[in-house]
N, C-alpha and C positions, 0 to 999 in steps of 0.2 A: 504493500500500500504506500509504503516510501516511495518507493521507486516511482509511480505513478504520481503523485504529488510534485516531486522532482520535476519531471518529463512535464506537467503542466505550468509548472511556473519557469520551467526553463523556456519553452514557448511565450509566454506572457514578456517575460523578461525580453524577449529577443524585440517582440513589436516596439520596444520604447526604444531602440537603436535604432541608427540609421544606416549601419551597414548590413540590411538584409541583403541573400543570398541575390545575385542575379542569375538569370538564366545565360545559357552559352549565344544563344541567338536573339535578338531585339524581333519579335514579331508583333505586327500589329495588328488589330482585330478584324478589321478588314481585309485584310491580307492571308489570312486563313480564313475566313468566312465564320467566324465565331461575333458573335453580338456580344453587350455590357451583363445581362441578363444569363447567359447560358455559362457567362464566365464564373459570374457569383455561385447560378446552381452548381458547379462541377466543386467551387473549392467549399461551398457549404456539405455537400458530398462528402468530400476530404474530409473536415471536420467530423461529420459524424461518424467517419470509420475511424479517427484514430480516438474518438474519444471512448470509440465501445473498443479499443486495443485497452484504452489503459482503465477501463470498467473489469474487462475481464480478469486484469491482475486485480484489482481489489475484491473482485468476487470469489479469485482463488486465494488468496489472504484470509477471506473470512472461511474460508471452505465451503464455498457455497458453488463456485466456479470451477469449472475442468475441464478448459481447452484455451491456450493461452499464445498459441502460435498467430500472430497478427499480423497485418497489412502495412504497419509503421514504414514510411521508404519509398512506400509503391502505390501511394494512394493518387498518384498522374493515373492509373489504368481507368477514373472514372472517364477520364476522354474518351478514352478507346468505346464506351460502355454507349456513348452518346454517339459516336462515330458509326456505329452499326444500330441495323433496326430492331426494336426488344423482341420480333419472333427469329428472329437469326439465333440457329442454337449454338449456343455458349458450356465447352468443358472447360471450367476456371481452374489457375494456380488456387491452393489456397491462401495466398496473399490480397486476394483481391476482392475483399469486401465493397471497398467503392464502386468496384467494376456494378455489382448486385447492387448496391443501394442507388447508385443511379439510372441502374436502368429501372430499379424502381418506379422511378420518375413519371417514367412516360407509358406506367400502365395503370389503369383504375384500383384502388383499392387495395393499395397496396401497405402494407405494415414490417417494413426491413428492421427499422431499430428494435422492435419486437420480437421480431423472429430471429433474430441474430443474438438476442439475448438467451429466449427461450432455448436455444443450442448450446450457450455457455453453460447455462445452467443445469442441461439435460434434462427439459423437461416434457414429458410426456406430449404436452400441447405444442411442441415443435412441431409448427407445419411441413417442413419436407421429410425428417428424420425421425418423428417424435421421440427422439431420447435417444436412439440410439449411439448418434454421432453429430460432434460438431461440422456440416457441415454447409455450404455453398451451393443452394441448390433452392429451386421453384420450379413447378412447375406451370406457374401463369406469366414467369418470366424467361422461359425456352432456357434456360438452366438446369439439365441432368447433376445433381449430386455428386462431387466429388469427395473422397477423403481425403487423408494424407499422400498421393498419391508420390511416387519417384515417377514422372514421366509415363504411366500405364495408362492415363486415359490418354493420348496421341495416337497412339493407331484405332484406336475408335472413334477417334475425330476422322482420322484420314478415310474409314470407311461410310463413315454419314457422310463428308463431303461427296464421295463416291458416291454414297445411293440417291442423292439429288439428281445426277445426270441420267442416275437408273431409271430411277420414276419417271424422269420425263420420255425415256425411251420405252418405259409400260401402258402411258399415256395418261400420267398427274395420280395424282395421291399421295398419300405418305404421311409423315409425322411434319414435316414442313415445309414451306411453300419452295416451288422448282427456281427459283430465283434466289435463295434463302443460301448465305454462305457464313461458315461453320467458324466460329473463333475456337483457339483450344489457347490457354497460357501454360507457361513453366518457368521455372528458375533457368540458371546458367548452370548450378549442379548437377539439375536433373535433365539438362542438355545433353551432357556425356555418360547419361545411363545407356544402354543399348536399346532398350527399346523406346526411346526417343528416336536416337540414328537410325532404327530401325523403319519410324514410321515418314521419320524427313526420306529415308531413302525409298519409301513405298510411295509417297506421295511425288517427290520427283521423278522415280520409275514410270507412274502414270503418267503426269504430267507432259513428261519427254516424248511420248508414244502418241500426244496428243488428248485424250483423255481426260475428259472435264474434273476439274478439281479446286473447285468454290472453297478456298482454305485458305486460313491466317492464323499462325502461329506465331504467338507471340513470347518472346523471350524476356522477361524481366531479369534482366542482367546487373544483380546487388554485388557479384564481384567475390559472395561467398557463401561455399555449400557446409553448415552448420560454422565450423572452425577452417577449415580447408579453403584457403582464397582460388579464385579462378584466373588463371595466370592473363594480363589484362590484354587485350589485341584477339583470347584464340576465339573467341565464338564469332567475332567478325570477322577473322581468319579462314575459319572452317566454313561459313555458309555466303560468304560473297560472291565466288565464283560455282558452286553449289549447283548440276546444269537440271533444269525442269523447277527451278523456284527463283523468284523474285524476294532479293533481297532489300529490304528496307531498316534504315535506322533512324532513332528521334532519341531526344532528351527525356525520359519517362518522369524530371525533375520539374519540367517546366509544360504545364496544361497546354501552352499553345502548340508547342513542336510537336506532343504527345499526339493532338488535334490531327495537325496537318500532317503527321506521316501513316495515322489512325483511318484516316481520310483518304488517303492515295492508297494504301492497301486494301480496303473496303471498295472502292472502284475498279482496281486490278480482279480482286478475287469475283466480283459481282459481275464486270461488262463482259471478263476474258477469262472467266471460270478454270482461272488457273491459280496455286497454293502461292502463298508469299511469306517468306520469314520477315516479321516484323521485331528487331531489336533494339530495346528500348531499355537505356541507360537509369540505374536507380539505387538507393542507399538501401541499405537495412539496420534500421533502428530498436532501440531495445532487446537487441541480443535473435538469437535465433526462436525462445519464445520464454515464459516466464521462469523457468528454471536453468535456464542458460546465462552463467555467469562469465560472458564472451570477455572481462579482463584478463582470464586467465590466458588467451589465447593472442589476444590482442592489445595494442599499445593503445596508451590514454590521449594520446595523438592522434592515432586514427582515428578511434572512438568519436573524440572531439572532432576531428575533420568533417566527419560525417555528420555527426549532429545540426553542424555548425551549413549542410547542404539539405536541410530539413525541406520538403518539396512543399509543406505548409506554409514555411516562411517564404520559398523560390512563388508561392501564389501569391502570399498575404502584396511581396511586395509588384506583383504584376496590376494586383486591383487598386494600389497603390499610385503604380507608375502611370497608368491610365485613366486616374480622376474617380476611380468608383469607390472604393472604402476608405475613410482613414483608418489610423492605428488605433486607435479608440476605439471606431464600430467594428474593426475586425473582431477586436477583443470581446468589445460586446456581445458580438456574432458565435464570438469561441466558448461566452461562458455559457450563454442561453441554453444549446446544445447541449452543454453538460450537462446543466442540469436537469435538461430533459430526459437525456440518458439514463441520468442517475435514479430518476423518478419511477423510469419505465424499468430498471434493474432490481430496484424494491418490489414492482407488482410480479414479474418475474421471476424471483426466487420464491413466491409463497405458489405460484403453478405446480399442479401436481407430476409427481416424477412417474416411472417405471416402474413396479411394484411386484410381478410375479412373471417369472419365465416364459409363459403364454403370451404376455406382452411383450417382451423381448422379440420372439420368436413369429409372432404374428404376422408379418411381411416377410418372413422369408420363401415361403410361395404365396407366388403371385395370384392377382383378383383372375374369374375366367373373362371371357370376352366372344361374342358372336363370332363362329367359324364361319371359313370364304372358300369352302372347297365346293367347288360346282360336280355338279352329277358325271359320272363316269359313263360314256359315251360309243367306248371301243368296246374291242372283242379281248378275251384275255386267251393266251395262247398255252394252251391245256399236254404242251411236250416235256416230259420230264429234264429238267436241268440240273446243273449241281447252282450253288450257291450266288456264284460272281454272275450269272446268268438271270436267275430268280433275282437277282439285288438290282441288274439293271432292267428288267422290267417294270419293278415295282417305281424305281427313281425316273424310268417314262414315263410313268401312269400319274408320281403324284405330281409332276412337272406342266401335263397337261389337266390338272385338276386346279392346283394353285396356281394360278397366274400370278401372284408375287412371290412363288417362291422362285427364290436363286439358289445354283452351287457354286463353289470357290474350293480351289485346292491347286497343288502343283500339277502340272500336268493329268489336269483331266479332260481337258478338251479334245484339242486335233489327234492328243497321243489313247485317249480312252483311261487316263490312270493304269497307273504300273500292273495292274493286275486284271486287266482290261472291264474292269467293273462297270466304267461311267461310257463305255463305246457308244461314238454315233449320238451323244444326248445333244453334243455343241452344234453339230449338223441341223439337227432338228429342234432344236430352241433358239440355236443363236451365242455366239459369245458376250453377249448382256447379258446372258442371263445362266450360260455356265462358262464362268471365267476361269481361266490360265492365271494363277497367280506367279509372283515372284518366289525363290529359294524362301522362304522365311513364315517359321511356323508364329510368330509373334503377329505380324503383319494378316497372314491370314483368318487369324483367331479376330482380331481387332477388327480387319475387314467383317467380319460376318457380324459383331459385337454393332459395329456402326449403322448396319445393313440393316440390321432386327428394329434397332431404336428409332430410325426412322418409318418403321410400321413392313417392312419386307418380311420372311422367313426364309435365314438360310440355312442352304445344308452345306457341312463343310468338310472337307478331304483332309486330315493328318495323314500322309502316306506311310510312317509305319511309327507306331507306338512309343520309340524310341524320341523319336525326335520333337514330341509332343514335351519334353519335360523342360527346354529351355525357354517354354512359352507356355509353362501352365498356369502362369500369375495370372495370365488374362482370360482363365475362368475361375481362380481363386478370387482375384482381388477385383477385378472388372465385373463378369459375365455375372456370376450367383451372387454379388452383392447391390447393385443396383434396386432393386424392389428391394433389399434389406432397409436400405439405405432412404428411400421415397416415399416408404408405408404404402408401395405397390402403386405410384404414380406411375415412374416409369419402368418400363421391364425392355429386355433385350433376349424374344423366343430366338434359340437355331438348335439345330442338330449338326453334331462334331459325328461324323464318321472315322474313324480309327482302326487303322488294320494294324492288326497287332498278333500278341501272342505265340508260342513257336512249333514244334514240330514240321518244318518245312525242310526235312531232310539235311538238316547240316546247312541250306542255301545261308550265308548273309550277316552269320557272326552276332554278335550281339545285339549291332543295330537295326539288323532285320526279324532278331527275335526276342524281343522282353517283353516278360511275365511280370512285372512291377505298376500295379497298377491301387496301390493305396492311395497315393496322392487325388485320385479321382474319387473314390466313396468316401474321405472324409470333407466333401466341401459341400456344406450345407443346403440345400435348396436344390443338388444339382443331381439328374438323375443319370444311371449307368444301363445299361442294357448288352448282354454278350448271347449271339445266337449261337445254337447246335448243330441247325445246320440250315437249308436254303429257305424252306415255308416256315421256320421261325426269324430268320432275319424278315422276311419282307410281314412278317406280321408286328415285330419289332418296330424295323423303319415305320411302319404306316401308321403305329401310335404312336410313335414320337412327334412325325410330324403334325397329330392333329394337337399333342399334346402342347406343341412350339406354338401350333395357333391358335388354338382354343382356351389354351391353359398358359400361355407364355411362360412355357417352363423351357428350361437348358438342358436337353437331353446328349448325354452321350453314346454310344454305341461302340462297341468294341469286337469290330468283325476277326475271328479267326483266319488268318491268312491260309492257311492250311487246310481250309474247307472251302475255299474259295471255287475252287478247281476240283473236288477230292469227289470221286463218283461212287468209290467204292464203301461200304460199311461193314461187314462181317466178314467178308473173304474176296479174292479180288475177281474181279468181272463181276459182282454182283447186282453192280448198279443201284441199287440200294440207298445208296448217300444222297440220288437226283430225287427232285420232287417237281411235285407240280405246282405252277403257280396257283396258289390259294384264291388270288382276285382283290377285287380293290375294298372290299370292305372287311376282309379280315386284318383282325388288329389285336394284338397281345397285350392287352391291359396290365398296368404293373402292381406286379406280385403276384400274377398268374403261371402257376407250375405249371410244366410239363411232366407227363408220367409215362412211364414203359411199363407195362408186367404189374402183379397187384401182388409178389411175392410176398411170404410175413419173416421167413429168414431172417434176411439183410434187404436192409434200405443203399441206395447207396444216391448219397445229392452231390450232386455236381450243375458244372454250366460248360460252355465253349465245347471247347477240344476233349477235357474229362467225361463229357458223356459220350461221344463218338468211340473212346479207350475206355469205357463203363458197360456199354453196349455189347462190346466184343469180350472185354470180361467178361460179362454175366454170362453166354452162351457157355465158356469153360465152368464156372461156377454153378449153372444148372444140369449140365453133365456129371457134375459132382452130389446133385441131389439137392443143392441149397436154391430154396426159392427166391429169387431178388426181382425186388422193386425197384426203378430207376427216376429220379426226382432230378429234373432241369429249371435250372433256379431262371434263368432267362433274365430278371433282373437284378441287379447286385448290390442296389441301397434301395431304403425304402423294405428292407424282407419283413415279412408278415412271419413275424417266428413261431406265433400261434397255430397259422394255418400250414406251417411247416409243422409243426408238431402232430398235429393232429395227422397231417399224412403217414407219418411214419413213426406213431405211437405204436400199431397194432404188431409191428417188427420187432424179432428178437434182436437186432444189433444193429447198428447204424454207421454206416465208413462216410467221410466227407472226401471228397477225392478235390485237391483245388491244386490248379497247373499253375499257381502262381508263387512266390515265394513263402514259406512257413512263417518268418518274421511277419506282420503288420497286412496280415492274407485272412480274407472274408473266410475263412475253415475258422478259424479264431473268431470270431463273430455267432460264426454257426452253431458251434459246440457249445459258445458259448449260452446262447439263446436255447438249444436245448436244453442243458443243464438248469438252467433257469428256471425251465415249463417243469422239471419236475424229472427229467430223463437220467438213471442211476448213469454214471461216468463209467463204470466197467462196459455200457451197453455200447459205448459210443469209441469212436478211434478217426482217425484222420491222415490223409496221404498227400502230403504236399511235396512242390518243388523243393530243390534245395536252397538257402541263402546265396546264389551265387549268380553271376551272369550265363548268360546260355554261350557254349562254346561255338567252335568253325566245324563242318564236317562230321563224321560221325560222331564226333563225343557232344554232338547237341543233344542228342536228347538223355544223357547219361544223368545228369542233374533233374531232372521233367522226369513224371509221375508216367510208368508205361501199365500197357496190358501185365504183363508181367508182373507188374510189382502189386496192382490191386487185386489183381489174383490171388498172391500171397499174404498180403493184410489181411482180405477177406475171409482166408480159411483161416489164421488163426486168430480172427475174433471169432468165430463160430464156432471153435473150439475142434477144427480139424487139419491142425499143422500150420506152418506159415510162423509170420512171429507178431 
């Protein structure tokens, strides 16, 4: 609460001098097209964000407050806020409260100082977050929610800009208007995250090829990422010459430069719907947030440097230089605020908070919404196929059903995807509507992320498993937090397609086969789906995708590579493994088993590939006289442990067969869940992969759960050899 005191009377004090800060450029208001009137609203703006900065340290002083990372520095970004139109969607730094409270401004009925409190405070009646998170976001001011974010909402900006040009090649609709270009901000820090680079190089990538891209990224460049300065020249270094983006820079210190480079970038992006780095020079004040004691790091000289370039005082003395305030009404102007702030802080802390986990938890899936899938029309082709065959007919069918859905993935177009899954869809929809992405699973997660939010449904290609984990933040931290984050204002439905998992004969080494897939069942909200074989993938896909529309949920899928192609099931030439296509209205509702046999012996649950090597075990194990039942879990969060129990209560012993690693592997989950319903532990056992990566060559499956080995599990749970 010192500190805050301090920080206001060192402001006070600075108005009664005459050596206020000037700005680097003399601009006059004419001369940028700004009036006397819009100048005052931008720095009354100013004021009220840096005064709920230094609100929020006295709320967390009292302990009433819990989120203290503020705007101090950077409160020029209310130009930028005026410079675009308030439905232009906006992913903000979180520094940029001004940015929100002015665009406030210019829409009806709006209460920022309110809502920006109620967030401090965590309170329940937060309108975008209700509690859950301090965060920057409306939805009547075209603001999606961000958090703390390092640079992760950027390629989902770069994909809204993207579905703008989409929509208009579908023929209008969407979450906003086809004219409508996309701000996203960041620090200088989180410049040099990679998925930043990632999303400047996805958005130049486009851009270069010609492909519309209505985007303005803006770099609030304070010079430092927490303690770690940003060595001073490289971000103008690194994206001046930059080929597919227009770069621009302004004084993010001084409102008018902020204006006129806010201004030329908002025309670039809007006439010639192409991206523009907008770098915009700015201090950062009060440390990096209220428990950051930046002397330790930094000299009392800097400190002072900076203080001493305060973008309040660079205004106080603009409205000065040009006849509008003196130093009296600003001050005037600075304390009124206050204590408006201060008023509307009182009534805000006695709002009521969060109170029991259901409310926590209550936006993590999303409201449903009127499905757009038109009647199915064709003939369905009744030849038995194996899986890759079945998956691309279904991905016809629902392609010509949703007219907003899209796919995106590497090479799924011209080449059919590696596994020839998606063949012939590009031919017949068009590459709008199933794109060739760039090398970069970040980019295309983000692309589909941006796609959804503007009201599309996509489906999206990880081509194998592996490569999914240096971009799974962007359904950790992006994809399944969004509705967490908005109280289900706004959601972002798609389905990830993911060929994974191994048995492919030795082909491809580890990164053509991993069985690591916890990362994906512990993220809240987000659903997993793994088929057995071809008529449960397409029954799979086809509730996903209504569940993307209908239910604007995040479905995963994680196809078996190895069944892709695979004809055979119990001995070879059987043919066996091909099905028929089921047709367009079968659909595998989740937590819906699959069962083989009604054996009471042994149960044995499995999913993927384990029941294909379940299958062919049993045949050995009922030769041996042991009756078995076969349980395919089909989906992999969300299990119903109850209605799993009950399947396979009437069984004398129960094996869980899971192809995935034994550490942090759904068989842990399962037993566990049984043991729970009440299932003695002697009755139950389990056959997992090893902790290991899967080898090259034959020793792939040496690790992986074989016929053989469930063979042997099973006879000595049953008390007939085996171990």
């Amino acid at each position: 609460m010192a500190d805050a005191v301090s920080q206001e009377q060192r402001f006070l004090d600075a108005l009664q001098r005459d050596d206020w800060p000037a700005p680097d450029q003399d601009h006059g208001l004419d001369e940028v097209g700004l009036d006397a009137a819009a100048l005052i609203e931008l720095f009354e703006s100013q004021l009220i964000s840096r005064h709920l900065d230094l609100e929020a340290r006295r709320l967390q002083a009292r302990g009433q407050g819990f989120y203290t990372i503020g705007s101090a520095g950077h409160e020029g970004n209310a130009a930028i806020a005026r410079a675009f139109r308030p439905d232009d969607p906006a992913f903000l730094h979180y520094r940029d409260a001004a940015f929100l409270i002015q665009r406030s401004r210019a829409v009806a009925d709006q209460t920022p100082i309110r809502d920006l409190l109620l967030s401090f405070v965590a309170s329940a009646a937060d309108p975008i977050s209700g509690g859950r998170h301090k965060v920057l976001g409306s939805r009547a001011l075209h603001i999606p929610p961000q958090t703390s974010t390092i640079a992760s909402h950027l390629p989902k900006a770069v994909g809204a800009a993207h579905g703008l040009g989409l929509w208009r090649r579908l023929g209008g609709g969407g979450e906003w208007s086809a004219d409508s270009v996309v701000i996203c901000s960041f620090g200088d820090a989180s410049f040099n995250h990679s998925t930043a680079q990632g999303a400047l190089n996805a958005a130049g990538w486009a851009a270069f090829q010609g492909a519309p891209m209505p985007l303005v990224m803006v770099c609030e460049d304070n010079g430092l990422g927490v303690s770690m300065p940003t060595p001073p020249g490289w971000i103008a270094a690194s994206m001046r010459a930059r080929p597919g983006i227009h770069y621009l820079a302004g004084d993010g210190l001084d409102l008018l430069d902020t204006w006129r480079a806010a201004r030329e970038a908002a025309h670039i992006a809007r006439i010639r719907r192409q991206p523009v780095f907008l770098h915009l020079r700015c201090v950062r004040l009060f440390g990096h947030a209220g428990s950051d004691a930046e002397q330790a790091y930094r000299s009392a000289a800097r400190i002072a440097a900076d203080e001493a370039r305060d973008p309040l005082l660079v205004s106080a003395g603009l409205l000065r230089r040009h006849g509008l305030l003196s130093a009296d009404e600003i001050a005037e102007r600075y304390r009124a605020i206050g204590d408006r702030v201060a008023r509307e802080a009182e009534w805000a802390v006695g709002q009521p908070k969060l109170e029991r986990a259901a409310q926590v938890m209550a936006s993590i899936v999303p409201p449903p919404r009127a499905g757009r899938r038109q009647a199915w029309q064709g003939e369905v082709d009744a030849t038995p196929a194996p899986m890759a065959r079945l998956i691309n007919q279904a991905l016809a069918r629902l392609m010509a059903r949703y007219p907003h859905l899209v796919m995106a993935g590497e090479d799924i177009g011209r080449k059919g995807g590696v596994y020839g899954v998606t063949q012939r869809l590009q031919a017949r929809f068009g590459p709008h509507r199933v794109i060739d992405t760039l090398l970069d699973e970040q980019s295309i997660l983000g692309l589909g992320i941006g796609l959804a939010q503007s009201g599309l449904v996509p489906i999206l290609e990880i081509q194998f498993l592996a490569y999914l984990h240096n971009a799974e933040d962007q359904l950790r931290g992006e994809a399944a937090t969004l509705s967490f984050f908005s109280c289900g204002q706004y959601t972002n439905p798609l389905v990830v397609r993911i060929a994974g998992l191994g048995y492919q004969k030795g082909f491809g080494g580890h990164f053509h086969n991993d069985n690591a897939i916890a990362v994906l069942r512990d993220i809240p909200g987000l659903l997993v789906a793994c088929p057995s074989g071809g008529v449960e993938a397409v029954g799979l896909l086809q509730e996903a995708v209504r569940l993307a529309d209908e239910e604007q949920r995040v479905v995963v899928i994680l196809e078996p590579i190895a069944r892709y192609h695979g004809r055979d099931l119990l001995e070879e030439g059987d043919e066996r493994a091909c099905g028929v296509d089921p047709g367009p209205d079968y659909r595998l509702a989740v937590g819906e088993f699959g069962q083989w046999g009604e054996g009471r012996d042994l149960a044995i649950v499995s999913y993927g590939n384990g029941v294909h090597l379940s299958r062919r075990a049993a045949v050995r194990l009922e030769a041996e006289g042991i009756a078995v039942r076969i349980i395919d879990l089909r989906w992999l969060t969300t299990i119903d442990h109850a209605a799993l129990h009950d399947r396979v209560a009437e069984c004398a012993r129960v094996l869980v067969v899971d192809e995935c690693r034994r550490s942090g592997s759904l068989s842990e989950e399962l037993i566990t869940g049984l043991v729970e319903g009440g299932m003695a532990g002697e009755r139950l056992a389990r056959l997992t992969a090893e902790d290991s990566f899967i080898a090259l060559g034959p020793a792939a499956t040496l690790t992986l759960p074989s016929v053989e080995g469930i063979v042997e599990r099973a006879l000595g749970l049953v008390g007939r050899g085996g171990r």
